[in-house]
Residue frames as a rotation matrix with the C-alpha (Angstrom) as fourth column:
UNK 1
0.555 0.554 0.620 31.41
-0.815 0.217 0.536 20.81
0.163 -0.803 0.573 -10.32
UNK 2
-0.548 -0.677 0.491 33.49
-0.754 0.654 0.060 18.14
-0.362 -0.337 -0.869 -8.08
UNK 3
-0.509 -0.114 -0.853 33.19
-0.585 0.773 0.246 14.55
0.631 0.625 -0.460 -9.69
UNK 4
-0.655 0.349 -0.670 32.10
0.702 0.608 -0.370 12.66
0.278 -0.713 -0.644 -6.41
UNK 5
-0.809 0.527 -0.258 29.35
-0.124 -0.583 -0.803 15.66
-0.574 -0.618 0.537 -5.97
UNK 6
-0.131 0.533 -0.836 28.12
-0.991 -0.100 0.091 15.23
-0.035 0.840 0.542 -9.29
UNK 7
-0.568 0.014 -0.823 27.81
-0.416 0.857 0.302 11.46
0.710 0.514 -0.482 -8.63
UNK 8
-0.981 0.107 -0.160 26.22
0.100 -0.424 -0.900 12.14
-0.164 -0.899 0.405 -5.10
UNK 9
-0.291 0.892 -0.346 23.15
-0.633 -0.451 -0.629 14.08
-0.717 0.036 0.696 -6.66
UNK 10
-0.409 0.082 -0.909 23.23
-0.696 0.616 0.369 11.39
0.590 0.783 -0.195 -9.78
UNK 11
-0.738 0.069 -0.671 22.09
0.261 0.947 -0.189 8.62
0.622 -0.315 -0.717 -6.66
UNK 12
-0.940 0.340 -0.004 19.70
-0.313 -0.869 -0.385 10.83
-0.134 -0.360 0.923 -5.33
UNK 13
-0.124 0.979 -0.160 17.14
-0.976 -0.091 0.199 10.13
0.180 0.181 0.967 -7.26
UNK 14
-0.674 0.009 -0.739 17.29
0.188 0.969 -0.159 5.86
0.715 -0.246 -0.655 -6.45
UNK 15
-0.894 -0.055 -0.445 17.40
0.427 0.196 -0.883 6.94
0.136 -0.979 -0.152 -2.77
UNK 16
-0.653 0.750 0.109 14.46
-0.752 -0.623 -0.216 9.37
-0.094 -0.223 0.970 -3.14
UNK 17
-0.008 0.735 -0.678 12.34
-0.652 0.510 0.560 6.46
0.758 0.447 0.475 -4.95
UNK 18
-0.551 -0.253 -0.795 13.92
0.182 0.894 -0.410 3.44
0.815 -0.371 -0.446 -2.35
UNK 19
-0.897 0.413 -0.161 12.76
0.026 -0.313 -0.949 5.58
-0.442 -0.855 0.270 0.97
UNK 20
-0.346 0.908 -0.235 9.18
-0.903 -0.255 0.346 6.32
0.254 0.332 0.908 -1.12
UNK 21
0.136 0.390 -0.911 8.74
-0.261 0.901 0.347 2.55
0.956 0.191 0.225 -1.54
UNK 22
-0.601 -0.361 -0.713 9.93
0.519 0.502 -0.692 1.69
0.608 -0.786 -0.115 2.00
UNK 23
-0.991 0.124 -0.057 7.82
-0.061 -0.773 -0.632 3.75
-0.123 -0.622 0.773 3.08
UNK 24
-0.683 0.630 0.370 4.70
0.639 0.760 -0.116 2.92
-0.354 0.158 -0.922 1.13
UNK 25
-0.013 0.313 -0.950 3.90
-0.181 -0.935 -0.306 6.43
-0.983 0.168 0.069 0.13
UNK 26
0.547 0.329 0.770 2.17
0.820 -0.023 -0.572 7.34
-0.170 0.944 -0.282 -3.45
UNK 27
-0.710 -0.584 0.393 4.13
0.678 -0.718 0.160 10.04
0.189 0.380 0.905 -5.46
UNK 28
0.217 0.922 0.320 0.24
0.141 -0.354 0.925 11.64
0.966 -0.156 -0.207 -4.93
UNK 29
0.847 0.357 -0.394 0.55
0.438 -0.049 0.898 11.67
0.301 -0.933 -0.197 -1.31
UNK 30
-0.196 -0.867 -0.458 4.14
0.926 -0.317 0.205 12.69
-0.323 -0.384 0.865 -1.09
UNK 31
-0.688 0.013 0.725 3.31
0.657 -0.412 0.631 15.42
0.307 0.911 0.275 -3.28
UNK 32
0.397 0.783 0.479 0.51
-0.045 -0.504 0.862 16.98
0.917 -0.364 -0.165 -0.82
UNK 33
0.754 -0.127 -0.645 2.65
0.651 0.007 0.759 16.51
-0.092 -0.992 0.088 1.80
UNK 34
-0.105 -0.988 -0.117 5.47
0.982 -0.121 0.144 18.14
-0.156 -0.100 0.983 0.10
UNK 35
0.347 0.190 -0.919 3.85
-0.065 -0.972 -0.225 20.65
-0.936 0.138 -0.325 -1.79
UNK 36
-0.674 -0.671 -0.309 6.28
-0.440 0.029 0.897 19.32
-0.593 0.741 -0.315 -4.90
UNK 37
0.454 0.738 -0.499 4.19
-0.889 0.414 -0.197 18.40
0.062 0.533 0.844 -8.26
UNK 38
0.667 -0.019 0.745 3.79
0.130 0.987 -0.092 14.43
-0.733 0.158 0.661 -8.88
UNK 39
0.914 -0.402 -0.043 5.96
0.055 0.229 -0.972 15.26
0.401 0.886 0.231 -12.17
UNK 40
0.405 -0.800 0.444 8.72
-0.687 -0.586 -0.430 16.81
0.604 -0.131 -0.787 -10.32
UNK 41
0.258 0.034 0.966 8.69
-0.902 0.366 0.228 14.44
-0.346 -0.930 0.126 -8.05
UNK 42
0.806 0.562 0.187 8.86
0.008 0.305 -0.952 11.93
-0.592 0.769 0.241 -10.65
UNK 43
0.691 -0.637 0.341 11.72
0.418 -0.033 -0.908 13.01
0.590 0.770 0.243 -12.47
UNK 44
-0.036 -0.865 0.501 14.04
-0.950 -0.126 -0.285 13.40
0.309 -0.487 -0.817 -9.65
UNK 45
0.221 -0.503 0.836 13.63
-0.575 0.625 0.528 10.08
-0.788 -0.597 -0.152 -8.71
UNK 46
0.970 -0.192 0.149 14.16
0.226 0.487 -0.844 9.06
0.089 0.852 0.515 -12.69
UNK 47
0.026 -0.989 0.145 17.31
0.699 0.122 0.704 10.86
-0.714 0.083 0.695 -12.34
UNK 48
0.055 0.104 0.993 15.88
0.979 -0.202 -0.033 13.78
0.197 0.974 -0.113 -15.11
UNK 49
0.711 0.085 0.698 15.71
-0.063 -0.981 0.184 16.69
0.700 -0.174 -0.692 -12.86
UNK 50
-0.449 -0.890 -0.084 18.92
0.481 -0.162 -0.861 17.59
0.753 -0.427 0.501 -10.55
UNK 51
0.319 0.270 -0.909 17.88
0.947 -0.069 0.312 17.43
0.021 -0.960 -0.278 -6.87
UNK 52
-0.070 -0.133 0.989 17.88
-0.308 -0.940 -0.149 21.42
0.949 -0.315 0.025 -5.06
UNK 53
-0.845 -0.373 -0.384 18.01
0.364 0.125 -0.923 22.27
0.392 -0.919 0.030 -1.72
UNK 54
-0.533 0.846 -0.036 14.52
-0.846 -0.532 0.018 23.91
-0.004 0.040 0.999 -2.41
UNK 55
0.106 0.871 -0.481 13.51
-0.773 0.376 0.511 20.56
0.625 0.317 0.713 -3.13
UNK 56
-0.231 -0.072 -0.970 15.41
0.493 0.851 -0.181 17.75
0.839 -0.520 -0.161 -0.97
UNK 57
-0.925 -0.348 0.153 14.89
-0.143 -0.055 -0.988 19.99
0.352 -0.936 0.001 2.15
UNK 58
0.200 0.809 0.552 10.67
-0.979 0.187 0.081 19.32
-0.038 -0.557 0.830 2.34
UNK 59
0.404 0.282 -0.871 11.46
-0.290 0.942 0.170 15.90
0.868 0.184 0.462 1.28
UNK 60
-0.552 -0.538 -0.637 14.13
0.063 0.735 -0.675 15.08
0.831 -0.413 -0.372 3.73
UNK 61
-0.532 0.677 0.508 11.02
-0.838 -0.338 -0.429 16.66
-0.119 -0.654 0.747 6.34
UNK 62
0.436 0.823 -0.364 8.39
-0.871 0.488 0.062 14.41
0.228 0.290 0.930 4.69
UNK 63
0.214 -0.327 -0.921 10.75
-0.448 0.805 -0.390 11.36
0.868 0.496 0.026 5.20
UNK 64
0.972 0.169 0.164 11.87
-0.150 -0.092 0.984 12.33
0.181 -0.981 -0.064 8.64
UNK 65
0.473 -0.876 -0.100 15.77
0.851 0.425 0.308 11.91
-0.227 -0.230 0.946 7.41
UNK 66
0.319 -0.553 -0.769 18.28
-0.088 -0.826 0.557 14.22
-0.943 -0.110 -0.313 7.94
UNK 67
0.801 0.016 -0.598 19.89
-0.595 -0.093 -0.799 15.87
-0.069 0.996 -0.065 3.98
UNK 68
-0.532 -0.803 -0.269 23.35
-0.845 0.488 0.217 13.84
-0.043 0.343 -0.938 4.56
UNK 69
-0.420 0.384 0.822 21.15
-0.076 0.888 -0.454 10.84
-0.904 -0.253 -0.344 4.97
UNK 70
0.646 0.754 -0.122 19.03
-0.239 0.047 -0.970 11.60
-0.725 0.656 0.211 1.53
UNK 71
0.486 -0.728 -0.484 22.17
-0.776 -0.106 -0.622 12.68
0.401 0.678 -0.616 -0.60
UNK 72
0.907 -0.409 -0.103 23.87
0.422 0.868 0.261 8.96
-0.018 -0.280 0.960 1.46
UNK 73
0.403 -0.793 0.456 26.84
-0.803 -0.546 -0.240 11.73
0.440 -0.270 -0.857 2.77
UNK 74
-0.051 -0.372 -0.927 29.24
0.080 0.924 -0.375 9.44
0.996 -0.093 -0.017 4.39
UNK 75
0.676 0.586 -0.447 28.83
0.447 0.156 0.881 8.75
0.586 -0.795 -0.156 7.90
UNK 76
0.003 -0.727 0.686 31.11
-0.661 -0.517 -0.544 10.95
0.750 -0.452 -0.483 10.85
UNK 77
-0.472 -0.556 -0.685 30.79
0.220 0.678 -0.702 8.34
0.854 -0.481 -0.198 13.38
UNK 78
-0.699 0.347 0.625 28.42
-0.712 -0.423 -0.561 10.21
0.070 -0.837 0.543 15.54
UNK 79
-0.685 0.679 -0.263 25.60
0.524 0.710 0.470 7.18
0.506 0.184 -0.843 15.97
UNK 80
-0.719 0.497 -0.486 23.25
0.536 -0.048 -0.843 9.76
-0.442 -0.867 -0.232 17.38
UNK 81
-0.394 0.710 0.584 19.95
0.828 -0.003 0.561 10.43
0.400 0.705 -0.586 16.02
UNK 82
-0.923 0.193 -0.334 19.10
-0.025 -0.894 -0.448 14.29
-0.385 -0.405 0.829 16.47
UNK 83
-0.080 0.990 -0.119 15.55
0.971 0.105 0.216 14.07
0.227 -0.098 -0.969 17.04
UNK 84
-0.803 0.118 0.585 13.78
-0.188 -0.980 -0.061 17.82
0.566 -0.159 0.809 16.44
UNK 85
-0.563 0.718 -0.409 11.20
0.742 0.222 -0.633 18.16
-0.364 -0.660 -0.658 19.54
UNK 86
-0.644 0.065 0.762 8.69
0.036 -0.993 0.116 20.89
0.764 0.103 0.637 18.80
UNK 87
-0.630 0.278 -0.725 7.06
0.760 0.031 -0.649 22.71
-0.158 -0.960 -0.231 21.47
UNK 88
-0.571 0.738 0.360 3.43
0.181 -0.314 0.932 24.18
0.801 0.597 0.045 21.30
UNK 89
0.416 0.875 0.247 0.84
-0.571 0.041 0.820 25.48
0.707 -0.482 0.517 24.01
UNK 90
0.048 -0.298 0.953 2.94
-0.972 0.204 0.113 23.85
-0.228 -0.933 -0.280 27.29
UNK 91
0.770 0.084 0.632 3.35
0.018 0.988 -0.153 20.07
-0.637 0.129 0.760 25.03
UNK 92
-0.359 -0.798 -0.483 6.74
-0.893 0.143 0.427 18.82
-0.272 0.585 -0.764 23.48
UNK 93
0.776 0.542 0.321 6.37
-0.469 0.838 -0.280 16.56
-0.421 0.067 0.905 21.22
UNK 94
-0.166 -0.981 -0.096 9.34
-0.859 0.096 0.503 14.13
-0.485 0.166 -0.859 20.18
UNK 95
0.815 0.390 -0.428 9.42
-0.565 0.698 -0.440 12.01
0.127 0.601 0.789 17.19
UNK 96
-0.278 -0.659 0.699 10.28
-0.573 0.698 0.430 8.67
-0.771 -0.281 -0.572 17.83
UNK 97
0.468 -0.186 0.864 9.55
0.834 0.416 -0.363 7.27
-0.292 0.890 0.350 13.82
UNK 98
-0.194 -0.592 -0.782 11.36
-0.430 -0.666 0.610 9.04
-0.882 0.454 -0.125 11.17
UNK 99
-0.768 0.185 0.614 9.28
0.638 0.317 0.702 7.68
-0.065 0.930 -0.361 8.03
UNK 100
-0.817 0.377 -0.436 6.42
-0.576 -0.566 0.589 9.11
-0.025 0.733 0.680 5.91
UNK 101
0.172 0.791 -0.587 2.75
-0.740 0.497 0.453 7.72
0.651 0.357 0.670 6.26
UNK 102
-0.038 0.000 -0.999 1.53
0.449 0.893 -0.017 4.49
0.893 -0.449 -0.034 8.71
UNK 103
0.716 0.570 -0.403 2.01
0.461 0.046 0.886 5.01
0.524 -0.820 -0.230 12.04
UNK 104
-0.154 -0.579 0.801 4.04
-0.369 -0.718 -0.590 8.04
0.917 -0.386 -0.103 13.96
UNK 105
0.371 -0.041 -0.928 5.35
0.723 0.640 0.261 7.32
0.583 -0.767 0.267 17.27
UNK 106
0.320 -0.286 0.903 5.81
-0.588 -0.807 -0.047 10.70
0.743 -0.516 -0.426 19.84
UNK 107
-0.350 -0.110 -0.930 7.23
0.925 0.116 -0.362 10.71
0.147 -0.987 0.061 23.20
UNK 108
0.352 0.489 0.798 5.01
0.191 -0.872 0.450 13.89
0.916 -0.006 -0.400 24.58
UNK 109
-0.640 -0.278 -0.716 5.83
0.765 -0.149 -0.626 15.61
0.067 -0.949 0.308 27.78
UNK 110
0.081 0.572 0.816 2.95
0.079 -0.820 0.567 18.39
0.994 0.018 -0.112 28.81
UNK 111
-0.928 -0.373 -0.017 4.02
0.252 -0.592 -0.765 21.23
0.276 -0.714 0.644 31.47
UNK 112
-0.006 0.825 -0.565 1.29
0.968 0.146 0.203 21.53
0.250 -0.545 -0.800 34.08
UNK 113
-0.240 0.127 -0.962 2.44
0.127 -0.979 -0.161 25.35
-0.962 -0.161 0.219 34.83
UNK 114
-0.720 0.235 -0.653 2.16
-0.605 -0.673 0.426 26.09
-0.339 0.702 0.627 30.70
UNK 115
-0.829 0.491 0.267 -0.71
0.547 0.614 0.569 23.80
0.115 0.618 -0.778 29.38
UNK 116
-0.648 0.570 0.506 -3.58
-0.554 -0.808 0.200 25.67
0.523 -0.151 0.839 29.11
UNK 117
-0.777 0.192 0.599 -6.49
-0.484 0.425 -0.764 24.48
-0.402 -0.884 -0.238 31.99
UNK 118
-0.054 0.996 0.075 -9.88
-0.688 0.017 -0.725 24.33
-0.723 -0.091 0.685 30.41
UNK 119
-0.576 -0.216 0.788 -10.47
0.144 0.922 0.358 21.53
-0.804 0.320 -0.500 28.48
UNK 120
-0.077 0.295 -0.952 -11.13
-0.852 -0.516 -0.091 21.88
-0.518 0.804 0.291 25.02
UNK 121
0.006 0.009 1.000 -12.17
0.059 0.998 -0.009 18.35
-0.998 0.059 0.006 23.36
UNK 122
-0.177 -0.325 -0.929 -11.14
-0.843 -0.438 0.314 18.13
-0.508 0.838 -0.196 19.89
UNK 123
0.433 0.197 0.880 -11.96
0.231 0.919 -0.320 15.50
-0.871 0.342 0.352 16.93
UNK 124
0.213 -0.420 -0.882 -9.86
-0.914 -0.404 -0.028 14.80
-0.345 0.813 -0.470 13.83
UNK 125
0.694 0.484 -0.533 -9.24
-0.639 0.754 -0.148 11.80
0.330 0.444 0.833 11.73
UNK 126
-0.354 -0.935 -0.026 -7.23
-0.629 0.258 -0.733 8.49
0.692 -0.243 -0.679 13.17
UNK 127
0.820 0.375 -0.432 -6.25
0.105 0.644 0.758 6.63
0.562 -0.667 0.489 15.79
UNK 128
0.104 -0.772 0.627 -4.58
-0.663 -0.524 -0.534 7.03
0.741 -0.360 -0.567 18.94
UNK 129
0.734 0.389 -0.557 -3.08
0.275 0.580 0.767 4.90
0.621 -0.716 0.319 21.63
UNK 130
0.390 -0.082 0.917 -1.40
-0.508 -0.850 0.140 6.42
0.768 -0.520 -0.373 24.64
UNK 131
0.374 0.109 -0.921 0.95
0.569 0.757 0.321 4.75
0.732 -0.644 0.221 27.16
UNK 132
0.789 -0.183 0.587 1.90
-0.464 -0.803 0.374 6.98
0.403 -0.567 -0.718 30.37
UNK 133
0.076 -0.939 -0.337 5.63
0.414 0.337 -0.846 6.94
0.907 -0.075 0.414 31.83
UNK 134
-0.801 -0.259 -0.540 5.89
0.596 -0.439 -0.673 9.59
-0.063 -0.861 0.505 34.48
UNK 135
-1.000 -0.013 -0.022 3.05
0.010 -0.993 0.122 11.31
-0.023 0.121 0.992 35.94
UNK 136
-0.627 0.626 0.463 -0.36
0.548 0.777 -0.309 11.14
-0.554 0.059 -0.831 35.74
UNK 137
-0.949 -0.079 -0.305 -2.41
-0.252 -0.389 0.886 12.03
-0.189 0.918 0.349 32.57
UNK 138
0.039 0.994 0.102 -6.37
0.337 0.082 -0.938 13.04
-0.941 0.071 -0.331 32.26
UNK 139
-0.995 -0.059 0.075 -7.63
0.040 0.454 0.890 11.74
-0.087 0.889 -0.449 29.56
UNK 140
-0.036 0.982 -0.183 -11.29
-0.498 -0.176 -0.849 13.39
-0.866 0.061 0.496 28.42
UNK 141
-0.883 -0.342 -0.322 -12.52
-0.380 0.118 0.918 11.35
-0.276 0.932 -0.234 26.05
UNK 142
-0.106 0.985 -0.136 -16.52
0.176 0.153 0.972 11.60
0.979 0.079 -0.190 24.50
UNK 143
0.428 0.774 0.466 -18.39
-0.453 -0.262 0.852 11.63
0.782 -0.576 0.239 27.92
UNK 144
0.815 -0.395 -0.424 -15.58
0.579 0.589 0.564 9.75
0.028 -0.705 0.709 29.94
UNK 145
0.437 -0.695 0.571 -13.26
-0.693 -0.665 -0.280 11.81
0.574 -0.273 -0.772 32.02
UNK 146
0.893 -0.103 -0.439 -10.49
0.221 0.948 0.227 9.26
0.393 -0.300 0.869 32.98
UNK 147
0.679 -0.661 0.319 -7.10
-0.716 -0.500 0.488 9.70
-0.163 -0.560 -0.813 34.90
UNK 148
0.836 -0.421 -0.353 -3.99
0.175 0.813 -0.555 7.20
0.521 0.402 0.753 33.43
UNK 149
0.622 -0.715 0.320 -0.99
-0.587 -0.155 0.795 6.92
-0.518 -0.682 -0.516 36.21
UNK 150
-0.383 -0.701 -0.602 2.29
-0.924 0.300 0.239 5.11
0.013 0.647 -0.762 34.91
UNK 151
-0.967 -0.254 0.000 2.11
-0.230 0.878 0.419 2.23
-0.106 0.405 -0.908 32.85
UNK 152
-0.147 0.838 0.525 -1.23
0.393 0.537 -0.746 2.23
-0.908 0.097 -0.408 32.14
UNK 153
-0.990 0.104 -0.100 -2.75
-0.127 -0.301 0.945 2.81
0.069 0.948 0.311 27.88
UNK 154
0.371 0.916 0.152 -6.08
0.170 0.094 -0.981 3.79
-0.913 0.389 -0.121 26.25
UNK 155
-0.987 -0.132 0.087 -6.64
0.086 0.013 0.996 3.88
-0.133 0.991 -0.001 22.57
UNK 156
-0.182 0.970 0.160 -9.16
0.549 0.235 -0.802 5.15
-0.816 -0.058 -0.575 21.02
UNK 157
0.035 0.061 0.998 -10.67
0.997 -0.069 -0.031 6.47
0.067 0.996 -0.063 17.64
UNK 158
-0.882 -0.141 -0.449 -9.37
0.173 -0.984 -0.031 10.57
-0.437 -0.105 0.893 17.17
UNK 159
-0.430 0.776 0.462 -13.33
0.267 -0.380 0.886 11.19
0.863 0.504 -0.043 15.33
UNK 160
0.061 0.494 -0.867 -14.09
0.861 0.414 0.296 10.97
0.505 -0.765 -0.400 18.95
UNK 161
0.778 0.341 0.528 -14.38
0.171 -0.923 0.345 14.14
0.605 -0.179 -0.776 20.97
UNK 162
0.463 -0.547 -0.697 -10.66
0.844 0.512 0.159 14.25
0.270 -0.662 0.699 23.18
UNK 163
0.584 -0.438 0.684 -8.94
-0.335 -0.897 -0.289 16.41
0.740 -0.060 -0.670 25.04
UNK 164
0.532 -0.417 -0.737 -5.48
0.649 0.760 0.039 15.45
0.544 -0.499 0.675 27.23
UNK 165
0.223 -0.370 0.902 -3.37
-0.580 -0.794 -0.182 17.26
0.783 -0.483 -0.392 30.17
UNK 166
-0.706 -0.700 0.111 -1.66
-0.305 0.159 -0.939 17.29
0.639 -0.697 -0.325 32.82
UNK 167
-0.190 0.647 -0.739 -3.78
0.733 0.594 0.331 15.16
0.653 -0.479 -0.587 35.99
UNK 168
0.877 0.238 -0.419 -2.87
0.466 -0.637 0.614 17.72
-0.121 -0.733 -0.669 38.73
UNK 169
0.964 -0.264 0.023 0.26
-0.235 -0.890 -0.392 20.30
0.124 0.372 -0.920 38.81
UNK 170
0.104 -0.869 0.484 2.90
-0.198 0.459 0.866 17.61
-0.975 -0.186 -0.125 37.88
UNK 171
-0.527 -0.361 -0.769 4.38
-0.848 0.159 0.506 17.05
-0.060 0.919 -0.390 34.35
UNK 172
0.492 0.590 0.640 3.35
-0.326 0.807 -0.493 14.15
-0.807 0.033 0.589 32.38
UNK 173
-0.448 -0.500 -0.741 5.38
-0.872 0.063 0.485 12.33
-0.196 0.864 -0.465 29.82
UNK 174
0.240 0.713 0.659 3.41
-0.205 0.700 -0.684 9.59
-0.949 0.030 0.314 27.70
UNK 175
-0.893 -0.442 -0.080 4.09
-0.060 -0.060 0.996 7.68
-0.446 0.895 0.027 24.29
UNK 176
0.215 0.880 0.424 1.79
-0.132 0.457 -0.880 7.69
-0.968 0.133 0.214 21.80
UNK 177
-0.925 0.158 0.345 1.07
0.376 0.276 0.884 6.14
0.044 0.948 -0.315 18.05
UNK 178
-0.109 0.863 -0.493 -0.88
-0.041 -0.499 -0.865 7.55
-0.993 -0.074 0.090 16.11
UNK 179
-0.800 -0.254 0.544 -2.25
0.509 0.195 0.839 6.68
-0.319 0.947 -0.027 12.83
UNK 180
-0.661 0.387 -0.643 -3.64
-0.323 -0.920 -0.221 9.26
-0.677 0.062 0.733 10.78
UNK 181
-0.540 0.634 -0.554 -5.66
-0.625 0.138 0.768 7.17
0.563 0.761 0.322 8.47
UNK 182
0.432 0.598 0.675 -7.36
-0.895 0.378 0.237 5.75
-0.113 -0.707 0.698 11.53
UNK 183
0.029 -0.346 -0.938 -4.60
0.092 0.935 -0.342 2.21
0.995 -0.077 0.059 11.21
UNK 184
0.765 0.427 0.482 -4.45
-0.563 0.083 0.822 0.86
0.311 -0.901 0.304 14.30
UNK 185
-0.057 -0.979 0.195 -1.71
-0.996 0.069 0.053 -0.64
-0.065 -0.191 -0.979 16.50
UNK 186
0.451 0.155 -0.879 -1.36
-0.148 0.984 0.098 -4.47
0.880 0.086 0.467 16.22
UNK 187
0.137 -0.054 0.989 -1.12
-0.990 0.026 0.139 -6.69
-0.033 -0.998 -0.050 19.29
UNK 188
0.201 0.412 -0.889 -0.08
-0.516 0.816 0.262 -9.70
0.833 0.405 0.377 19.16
UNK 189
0.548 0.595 0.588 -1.18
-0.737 0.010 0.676 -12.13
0.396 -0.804 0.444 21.82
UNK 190
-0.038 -0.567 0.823 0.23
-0.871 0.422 0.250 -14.55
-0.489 -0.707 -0.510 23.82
UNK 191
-0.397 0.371 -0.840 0.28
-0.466 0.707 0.532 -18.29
0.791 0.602 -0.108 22.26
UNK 192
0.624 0.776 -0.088 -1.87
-0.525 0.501 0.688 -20.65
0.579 -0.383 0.720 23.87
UNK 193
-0.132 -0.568 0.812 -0.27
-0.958 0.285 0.043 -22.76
-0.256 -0.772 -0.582 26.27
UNK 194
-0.598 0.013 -0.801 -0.27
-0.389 0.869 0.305 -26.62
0.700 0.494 -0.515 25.19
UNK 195
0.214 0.581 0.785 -2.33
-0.929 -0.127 0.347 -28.53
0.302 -0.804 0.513 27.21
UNK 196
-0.504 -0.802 -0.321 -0.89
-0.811 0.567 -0.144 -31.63
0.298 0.188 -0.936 28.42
């Protein structure tokens, strides 16, 4: 094996631990997200178990970084970030964090010819807040059936009953955060004005 490969997968395991910590993730929680045991996990980022492609390719998922980025490949000069959309039921969703745990940031876009019509309110665990860009976006949410045009946001708790779509038979792109342990977005307010 090539010298500078074998020193490559030898720094692996740092980078695997540095992104954990930066990330605030337990070796437990990666570990249900990866599917990889806590030991294994564990002893690749000691540096005891030689990284696979079986194993860096859920992590570099779970992390949200691409494998030259895990294995620190050297850079090609492209400075673009290939963001994977996925598309489901007439809704793309583009990730706009690329970490593990806290808060996920989408850009959504939902096709008014494929979304399906009937509302279907759904509850699951979190928080969501929602700002609309283009379009206008109904927003069912518990017993309030609400209609968000650009540049307006709701937030609200995902235990709630919700269900979102197109307004009428125009696209809708909207960002949202969303924290799956029900964190919430901070806001921080204006300062007071002095009073003179």
């Amino acid at each position: 094996m090539d010298h500078d490969l074998d020193q490559a997968l030898d720094a692996v395991g740092t980078r695997l631990r540095a992104l954990r910590r930066q990330r605030d993730i337990t070796l437990t929680d990666l570990s249900a997200e990866t599917g990889i045991s806590v030991s294994t996990l564990s002893r690749l980022e000691s540096g005891t178990r030689k990284p696979t492609l079986e194993l860096l390719l859920p992590l570099a998922r779970a992390y949200g970084v691409t494998l030259d980025e895990l294995v620190d490949a050297p850079p090609t000069g492209d400075p673009r970030i290939h963001l994977r959309p996925v598309t489901r039921h007439g809704m793309t969703m583009l990730p706009l964090t690329r970490r593990a745990g806290g808060i996920q940031a989408y850009k959504i876009v939902l096709s008014a010819a494929d979304r399906p019509g009937e509302p279907d309110p759904r509850t699951h665990e979190g928080y969501e807040w929602l700002y609309v860009l283009n379009g206008r976006l109904r927003l069912i949410l518990g017993d309030h059936d609400l209609v968000l045009s650009p540049g307006e946001a709701a937030e609200f708790d995902t235990r709630v009953p919700h269900w979102f779509g197109p307004a009428d038979r125009e696209s809708v792109e909207f960002l949202s955060l969303f924290g799956r342990q029900g964190e919430r977005a901070h806001l921080r307010a204006q300062p007071r004005s002095r009073q003179s």
